[in-house]
Jmol script that loads the backbone (N, CA, C; Angstrom):
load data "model"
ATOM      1  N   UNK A   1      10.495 351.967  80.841  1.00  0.00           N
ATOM      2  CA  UNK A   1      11.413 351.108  80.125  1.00  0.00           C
ATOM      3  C   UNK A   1      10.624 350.182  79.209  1.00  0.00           C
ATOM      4  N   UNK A   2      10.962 349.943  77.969  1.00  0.00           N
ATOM      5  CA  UNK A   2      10.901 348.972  77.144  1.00  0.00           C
ATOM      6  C   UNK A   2      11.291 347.769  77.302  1.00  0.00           C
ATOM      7  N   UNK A   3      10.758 346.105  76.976  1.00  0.00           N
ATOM      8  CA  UNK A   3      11.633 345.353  77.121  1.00  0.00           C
ATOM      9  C   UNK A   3      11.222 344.350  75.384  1.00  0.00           C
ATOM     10  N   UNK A   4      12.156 343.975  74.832  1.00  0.00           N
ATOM     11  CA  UNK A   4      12.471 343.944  73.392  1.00  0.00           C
ATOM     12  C   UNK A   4      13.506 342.907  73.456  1.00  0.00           C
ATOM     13  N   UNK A   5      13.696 342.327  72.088  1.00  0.00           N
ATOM     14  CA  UNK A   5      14.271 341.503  71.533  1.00  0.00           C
ATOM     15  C   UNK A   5      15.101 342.249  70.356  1.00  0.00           C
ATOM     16  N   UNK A   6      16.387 342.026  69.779  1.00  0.00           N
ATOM     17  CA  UNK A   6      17.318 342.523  68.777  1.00  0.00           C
ATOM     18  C   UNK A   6      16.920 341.847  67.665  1.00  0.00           C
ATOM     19  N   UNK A   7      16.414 341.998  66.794  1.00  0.00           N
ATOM     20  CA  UNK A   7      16.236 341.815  65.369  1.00  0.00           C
ATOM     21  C   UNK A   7      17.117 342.242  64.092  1.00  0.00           C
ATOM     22  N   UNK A   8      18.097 343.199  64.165  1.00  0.00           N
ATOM     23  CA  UNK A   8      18.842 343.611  63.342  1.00  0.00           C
ATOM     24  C   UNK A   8      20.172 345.179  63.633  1.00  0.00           C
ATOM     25  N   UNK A   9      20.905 344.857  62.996  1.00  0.00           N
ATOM     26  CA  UNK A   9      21.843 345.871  63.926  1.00  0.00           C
ATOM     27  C   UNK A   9      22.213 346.415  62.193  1.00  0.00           C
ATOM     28  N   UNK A  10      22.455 348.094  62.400  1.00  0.00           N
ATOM     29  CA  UNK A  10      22.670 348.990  61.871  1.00  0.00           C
ATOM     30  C   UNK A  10      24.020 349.765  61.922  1.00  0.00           C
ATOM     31  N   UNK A  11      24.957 349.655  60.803  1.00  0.00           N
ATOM     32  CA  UNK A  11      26.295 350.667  61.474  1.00  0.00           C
ATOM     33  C   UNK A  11      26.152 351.994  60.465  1.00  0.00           C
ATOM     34  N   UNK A  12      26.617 353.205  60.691  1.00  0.00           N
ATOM     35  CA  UNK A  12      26.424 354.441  60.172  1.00  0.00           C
ATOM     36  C   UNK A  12      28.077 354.814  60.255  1.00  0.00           C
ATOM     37  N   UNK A  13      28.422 354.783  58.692  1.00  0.00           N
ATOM     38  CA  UNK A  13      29.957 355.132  58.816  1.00  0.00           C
ATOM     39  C   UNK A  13      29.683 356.761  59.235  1.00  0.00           C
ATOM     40  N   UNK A  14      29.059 357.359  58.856  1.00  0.00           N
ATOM     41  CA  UNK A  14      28.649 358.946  58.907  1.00  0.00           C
ATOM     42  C   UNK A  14      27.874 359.451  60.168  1.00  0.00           C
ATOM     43  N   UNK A  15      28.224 359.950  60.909  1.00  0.00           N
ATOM     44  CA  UNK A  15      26.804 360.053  62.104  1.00  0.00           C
ATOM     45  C   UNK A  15      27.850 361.653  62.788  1.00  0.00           C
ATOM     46  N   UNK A  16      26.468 362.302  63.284  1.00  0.00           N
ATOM     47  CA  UNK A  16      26.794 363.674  63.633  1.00  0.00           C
ATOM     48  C   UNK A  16      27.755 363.334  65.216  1.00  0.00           C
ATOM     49  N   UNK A  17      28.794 364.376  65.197  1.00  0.00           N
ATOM     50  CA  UNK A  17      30.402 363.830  65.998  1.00  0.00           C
ATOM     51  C   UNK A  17      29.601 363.384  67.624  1.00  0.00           C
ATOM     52  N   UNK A  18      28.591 363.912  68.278  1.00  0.00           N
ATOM     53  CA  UNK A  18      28.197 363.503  69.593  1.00  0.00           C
ATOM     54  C   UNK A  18      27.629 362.788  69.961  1.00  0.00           C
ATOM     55  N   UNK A  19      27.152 361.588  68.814  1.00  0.00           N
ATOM     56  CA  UNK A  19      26.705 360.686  69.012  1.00  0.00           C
ATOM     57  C   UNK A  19      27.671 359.509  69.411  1.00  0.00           C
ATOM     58  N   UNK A  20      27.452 358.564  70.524  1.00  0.00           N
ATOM     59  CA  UNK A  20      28.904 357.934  71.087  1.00  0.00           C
ATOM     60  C   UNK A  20      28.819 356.902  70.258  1.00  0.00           C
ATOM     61  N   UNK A  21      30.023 356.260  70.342  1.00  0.00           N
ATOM     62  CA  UNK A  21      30.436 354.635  69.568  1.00  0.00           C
ATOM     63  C   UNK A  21      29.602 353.918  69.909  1.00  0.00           C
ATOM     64  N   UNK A  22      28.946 353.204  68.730  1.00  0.00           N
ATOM     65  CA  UNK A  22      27.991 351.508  69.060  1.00  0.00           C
ATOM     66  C   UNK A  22      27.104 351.446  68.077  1.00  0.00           C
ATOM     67  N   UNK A  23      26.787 350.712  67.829  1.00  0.00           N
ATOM     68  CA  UNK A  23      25.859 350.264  66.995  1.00  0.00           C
ATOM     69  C   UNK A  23      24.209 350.450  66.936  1.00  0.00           C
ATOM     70  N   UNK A  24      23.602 350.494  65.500  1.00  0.00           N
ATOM     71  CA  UNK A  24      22.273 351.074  66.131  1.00  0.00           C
ATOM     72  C   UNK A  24      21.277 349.796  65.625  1.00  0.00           C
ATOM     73  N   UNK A  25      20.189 348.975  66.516  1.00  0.00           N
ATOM     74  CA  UNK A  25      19.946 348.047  66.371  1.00  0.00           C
ATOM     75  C   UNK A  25      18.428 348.188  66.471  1.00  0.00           C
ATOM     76  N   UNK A  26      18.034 347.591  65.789  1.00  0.00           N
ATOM     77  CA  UNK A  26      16.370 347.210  65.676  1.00  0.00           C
ATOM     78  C   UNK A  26      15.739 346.083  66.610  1.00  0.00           C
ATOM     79  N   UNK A  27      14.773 346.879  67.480  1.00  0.00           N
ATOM     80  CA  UNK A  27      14.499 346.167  68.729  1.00  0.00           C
ATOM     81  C   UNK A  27      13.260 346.159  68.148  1.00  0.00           C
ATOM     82  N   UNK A  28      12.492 344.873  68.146  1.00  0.00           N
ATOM     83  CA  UNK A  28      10.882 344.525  68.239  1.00  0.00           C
ATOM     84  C   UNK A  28      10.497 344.540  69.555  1.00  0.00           C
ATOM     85  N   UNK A  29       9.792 345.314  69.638  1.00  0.00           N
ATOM     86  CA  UNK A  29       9.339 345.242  71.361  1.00  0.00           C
ATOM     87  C   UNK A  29       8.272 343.833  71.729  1.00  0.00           C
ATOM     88  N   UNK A  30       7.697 344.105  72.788  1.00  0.00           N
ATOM     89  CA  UNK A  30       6.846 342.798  73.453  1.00  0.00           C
ATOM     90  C   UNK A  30       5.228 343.448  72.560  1.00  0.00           C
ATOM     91  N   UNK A  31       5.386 344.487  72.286  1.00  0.00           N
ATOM     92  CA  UNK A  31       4.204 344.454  71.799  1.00  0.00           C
ATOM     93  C   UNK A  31       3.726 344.623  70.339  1.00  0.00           C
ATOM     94  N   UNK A  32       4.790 344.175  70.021  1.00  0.00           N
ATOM     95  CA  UNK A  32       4.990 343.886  68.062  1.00  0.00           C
ATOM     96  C   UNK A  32       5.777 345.019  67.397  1.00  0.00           C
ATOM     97  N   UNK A  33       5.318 346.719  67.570  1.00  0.00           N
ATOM     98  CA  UNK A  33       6.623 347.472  67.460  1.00  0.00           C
ATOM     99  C   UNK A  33       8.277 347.487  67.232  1.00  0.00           C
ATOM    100  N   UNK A  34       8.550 348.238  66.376  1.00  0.00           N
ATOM    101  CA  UNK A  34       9.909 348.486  66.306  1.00  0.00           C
ATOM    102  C   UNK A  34      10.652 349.328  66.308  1.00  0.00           C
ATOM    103  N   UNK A  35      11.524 349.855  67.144  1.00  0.00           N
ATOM    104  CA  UNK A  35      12.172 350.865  67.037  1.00  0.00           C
ATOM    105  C   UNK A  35      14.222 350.234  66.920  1.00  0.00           C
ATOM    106  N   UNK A  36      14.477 351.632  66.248  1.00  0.00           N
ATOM    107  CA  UNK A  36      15.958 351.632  66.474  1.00  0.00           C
ATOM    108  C   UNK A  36      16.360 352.416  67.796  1.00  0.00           C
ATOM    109  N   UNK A  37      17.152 351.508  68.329  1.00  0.00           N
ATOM    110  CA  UNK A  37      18.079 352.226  69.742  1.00  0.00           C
ATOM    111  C   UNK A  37      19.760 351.939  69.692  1.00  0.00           C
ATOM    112  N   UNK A  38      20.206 353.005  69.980  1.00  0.00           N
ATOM    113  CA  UNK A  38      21.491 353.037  70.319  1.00  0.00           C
ATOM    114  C   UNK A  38      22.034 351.809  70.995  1.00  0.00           C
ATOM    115  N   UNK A  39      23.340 351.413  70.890  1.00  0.00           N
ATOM    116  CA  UNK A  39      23.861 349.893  71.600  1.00  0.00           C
ATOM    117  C   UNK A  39      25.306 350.748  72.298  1.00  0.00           C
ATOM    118  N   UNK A  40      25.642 350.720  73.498  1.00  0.00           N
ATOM    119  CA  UNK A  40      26.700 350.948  73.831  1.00  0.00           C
ATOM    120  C   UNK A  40      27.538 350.454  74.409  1.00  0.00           C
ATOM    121  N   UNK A  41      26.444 348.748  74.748  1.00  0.00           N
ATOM    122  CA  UNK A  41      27.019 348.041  75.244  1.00  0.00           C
ATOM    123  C   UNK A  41      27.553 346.495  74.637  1.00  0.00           C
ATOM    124  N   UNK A  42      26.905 346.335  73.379  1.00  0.00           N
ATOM    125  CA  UNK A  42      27.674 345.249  72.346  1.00  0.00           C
ATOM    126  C   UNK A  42      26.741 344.190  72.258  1.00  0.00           C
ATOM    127  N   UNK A  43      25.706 344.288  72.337  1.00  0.00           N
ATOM    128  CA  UNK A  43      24.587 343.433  72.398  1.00  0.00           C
ATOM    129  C   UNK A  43      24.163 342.620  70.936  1.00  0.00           C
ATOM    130  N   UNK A  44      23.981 341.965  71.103  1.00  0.00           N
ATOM    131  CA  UNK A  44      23.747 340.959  69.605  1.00  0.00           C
ATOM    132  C   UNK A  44      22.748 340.547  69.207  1.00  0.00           C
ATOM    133  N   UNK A  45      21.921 340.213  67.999  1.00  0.00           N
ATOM    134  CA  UNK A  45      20.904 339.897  67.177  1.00  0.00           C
ATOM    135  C   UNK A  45      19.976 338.505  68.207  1.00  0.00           C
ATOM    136  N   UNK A  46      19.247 338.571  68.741  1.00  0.00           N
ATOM    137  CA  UNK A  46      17.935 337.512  69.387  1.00  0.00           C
ATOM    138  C   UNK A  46      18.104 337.782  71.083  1.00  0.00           C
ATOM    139  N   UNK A  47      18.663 339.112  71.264  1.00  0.00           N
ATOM    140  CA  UNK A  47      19.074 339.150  72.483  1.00  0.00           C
ATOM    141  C   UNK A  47      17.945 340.135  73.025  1.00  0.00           C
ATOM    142  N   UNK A  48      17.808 339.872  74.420  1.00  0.00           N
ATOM    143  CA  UNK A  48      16.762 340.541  75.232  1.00  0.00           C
ATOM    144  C   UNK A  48      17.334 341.580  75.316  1.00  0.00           C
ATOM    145  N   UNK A  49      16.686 342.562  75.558  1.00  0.00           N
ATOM    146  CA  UNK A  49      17.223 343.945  76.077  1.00  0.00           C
ATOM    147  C   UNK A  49      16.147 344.926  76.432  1.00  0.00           C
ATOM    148  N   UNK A  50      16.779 345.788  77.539  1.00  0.00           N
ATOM    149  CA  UNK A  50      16.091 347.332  77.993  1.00  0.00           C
ATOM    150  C   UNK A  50      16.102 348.398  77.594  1.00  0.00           C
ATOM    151  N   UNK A  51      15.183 348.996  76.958  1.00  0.00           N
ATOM    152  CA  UNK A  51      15.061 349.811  76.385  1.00  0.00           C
ATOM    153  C   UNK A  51      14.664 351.046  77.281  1.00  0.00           C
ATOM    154  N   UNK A  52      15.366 352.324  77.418  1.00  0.00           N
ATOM    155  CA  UNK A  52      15.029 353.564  77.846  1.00  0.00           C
ATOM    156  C   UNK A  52      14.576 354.269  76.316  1.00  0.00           C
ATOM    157  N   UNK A  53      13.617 355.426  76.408  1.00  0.00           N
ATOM    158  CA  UNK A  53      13.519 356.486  75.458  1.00  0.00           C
ATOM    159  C   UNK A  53      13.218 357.483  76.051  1.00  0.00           C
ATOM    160  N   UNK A  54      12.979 358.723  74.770  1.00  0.00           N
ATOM    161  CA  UNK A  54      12.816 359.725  75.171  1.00  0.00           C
ATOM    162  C   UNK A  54      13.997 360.551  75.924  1.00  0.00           C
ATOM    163  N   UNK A  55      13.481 361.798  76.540  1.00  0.00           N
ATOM    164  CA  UNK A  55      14.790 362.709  77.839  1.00  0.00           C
ATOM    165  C   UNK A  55      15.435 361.626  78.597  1.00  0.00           C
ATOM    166  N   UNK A  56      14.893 360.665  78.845  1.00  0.00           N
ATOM    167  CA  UNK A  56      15.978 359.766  79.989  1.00  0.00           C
ATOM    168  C   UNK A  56      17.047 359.478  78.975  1.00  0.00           C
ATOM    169  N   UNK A  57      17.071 358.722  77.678  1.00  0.00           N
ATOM    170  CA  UNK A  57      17.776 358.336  76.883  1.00  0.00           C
ATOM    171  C   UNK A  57      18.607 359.572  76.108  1.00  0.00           C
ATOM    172  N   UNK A  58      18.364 360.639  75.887  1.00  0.00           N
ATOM    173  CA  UNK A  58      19.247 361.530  75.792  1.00  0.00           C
ATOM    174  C   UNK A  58      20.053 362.421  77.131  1.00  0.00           C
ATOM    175  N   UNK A  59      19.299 362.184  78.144  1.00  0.00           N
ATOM    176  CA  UNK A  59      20.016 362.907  79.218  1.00  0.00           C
ATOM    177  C   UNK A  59      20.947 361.929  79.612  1.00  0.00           C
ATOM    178  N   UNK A  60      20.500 360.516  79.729  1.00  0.00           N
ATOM    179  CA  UNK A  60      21.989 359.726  80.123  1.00  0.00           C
ATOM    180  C   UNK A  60      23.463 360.118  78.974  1.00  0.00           C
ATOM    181  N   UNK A  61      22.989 360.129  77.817  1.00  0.00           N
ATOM    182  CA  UNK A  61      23.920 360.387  76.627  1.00  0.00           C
ATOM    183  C   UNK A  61      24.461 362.188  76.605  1.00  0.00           C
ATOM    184  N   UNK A  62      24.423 362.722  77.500  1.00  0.00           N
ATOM    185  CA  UNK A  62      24.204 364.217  77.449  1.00  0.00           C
ATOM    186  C   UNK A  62      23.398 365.556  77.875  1.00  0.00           C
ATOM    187  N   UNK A  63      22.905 365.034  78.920  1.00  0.00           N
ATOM    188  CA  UNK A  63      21.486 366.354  79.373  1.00  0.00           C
ATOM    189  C   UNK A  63      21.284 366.999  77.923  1.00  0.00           C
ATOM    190  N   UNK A  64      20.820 365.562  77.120  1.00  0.00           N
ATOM    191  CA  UNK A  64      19.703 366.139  76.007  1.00  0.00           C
ATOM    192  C   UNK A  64      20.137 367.198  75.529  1.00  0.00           C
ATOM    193  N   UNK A  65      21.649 367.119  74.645  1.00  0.00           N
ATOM    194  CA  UNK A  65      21.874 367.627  73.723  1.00  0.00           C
ATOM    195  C   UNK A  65      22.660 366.674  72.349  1.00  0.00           C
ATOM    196  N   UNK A  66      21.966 365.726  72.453  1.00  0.00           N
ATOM    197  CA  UNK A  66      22.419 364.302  71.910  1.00  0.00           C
ATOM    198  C   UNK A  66      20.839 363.985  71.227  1.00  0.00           C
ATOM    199  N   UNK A  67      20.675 364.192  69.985  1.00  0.00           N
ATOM    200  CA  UNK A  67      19.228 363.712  69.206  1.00  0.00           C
ATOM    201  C   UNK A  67      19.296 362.185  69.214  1.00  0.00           C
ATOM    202  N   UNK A  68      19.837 361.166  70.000  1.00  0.00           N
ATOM    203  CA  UNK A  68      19.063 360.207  70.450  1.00  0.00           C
ATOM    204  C   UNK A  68      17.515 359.997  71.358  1.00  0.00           C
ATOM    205  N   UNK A  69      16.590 358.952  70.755  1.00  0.00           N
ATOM    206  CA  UNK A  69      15.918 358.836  71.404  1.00  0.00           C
ATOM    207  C   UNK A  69      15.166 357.449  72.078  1.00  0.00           C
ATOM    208  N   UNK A  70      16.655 356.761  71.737  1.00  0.00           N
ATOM    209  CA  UNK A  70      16.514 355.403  72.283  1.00  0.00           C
ATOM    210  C   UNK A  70      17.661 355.146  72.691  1.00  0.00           C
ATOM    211  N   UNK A  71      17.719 354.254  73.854  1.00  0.00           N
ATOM    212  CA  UNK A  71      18.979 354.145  74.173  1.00  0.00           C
ATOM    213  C   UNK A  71      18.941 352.686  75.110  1.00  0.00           C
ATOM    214  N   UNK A  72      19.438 351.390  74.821  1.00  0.00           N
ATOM    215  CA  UNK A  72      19.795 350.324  75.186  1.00  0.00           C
ATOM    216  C   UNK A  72      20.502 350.013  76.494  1.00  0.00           C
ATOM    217  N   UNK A  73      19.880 349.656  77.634  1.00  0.00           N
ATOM    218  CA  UNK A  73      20.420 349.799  79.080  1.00  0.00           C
ATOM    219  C   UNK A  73      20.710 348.665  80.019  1.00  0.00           C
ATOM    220  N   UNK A  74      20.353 347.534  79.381  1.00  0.00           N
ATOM    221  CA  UNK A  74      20.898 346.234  79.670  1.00  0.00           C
ATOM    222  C   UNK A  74      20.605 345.007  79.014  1.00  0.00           C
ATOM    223  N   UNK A  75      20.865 344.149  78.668  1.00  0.00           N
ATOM    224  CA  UNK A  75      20.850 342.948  78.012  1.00  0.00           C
ATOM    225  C   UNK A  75      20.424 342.189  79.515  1.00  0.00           C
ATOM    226  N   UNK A  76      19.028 341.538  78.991  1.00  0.00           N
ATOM    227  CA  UNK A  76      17.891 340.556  80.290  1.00  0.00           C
ATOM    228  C   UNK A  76      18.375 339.330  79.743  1.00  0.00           C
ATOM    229  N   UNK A  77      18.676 338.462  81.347  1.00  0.00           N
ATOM    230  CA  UNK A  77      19.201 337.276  81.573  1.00  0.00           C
ATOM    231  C   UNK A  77      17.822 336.267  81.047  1.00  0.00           C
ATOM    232  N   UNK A  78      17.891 335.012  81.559  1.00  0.00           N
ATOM    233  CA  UNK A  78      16.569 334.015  81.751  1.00  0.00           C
ATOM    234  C   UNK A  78      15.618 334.490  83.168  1.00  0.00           C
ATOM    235  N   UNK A  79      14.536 334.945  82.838  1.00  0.00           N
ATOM    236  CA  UNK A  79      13.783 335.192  84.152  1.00  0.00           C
ATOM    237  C   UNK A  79      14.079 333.629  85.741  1.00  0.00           C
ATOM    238  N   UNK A  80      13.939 334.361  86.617  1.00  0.00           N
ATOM    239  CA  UNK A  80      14.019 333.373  87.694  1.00  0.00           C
ATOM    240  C   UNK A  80      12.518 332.534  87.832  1.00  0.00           C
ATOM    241  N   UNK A  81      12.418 331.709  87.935  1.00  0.00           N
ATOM    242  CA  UNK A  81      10.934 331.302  88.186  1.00  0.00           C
ATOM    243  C   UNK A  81      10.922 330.613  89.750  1.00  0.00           C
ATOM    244  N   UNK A  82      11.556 331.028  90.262  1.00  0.00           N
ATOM    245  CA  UNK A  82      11.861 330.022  91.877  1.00  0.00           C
ATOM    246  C   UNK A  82      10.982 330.767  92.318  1.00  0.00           C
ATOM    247  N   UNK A  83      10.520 330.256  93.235  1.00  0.00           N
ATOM    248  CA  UNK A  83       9.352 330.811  94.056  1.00  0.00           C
ATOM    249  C   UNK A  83      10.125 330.978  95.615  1.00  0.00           C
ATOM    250  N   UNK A  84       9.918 332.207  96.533  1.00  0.00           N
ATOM    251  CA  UNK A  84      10.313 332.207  97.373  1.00  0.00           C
ATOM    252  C   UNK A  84       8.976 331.488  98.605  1.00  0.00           C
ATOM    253  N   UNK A  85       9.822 330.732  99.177  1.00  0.00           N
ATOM    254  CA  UNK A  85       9.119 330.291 100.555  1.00  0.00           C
ATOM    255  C   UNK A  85       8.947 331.050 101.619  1.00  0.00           C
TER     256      UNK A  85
END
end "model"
wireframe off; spacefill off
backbone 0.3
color backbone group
C-alpha cells in the first residue's frame, strides 16, 4: 500500500464502459511521486489516503479485467499518538 496526500482530482466525461463511477485524482505520495488513482469513495483535495496498485487494484475492480492500476482504499484519519501502558 501507498500512503499519499490528494493534490488534484481529474473527471473524464469519456472513459472505456468498465471503468466504475469516481473520480480520478492525483496523489503525491510520501516519497515525492505522483500518481493518478481511481476515487470510489469521494475523497477530496489535501486528504490522506491509501493507495493499492497494480493486480490488487484491478482485481478488487474486476479479477483484472479493468486497465486500472491504482485504486484508492481509504481516506487516513489523524494518527493516534497515545502510548499504551
Amino acid at each position: 500500500m501507498i500512503r499519499g496526500h490528494v493534490i488534484g482530482r481529474y473527471w473524464a466525461t469519456k472513459k472505456i464502459e468498465h471503468i466504475p463511477s469516481g473520480a480520478f485524482l492525483e496523489v503525491e505520495t510520501e516519497g515525492g511521486s505522483r500518481i493518478i488513482a481511481i476515487d470510489v469513495l469521494g475523497c477530496g483535495e489535501g486528504e490522506e489516503v491509501m493507495v493499492v496498485t497494480g493486480s490488487t487494484a484491478a482485481a478488487w475492480l474486476g479479477g483484472g479485467k479493468i486497465p486500472i492500476d491504482a485504486l484508492i482504499i481509504g481516506s487516513l484519519d489523524q494518527p493516534s499518538n497515545a502510548k499504551k501502558k
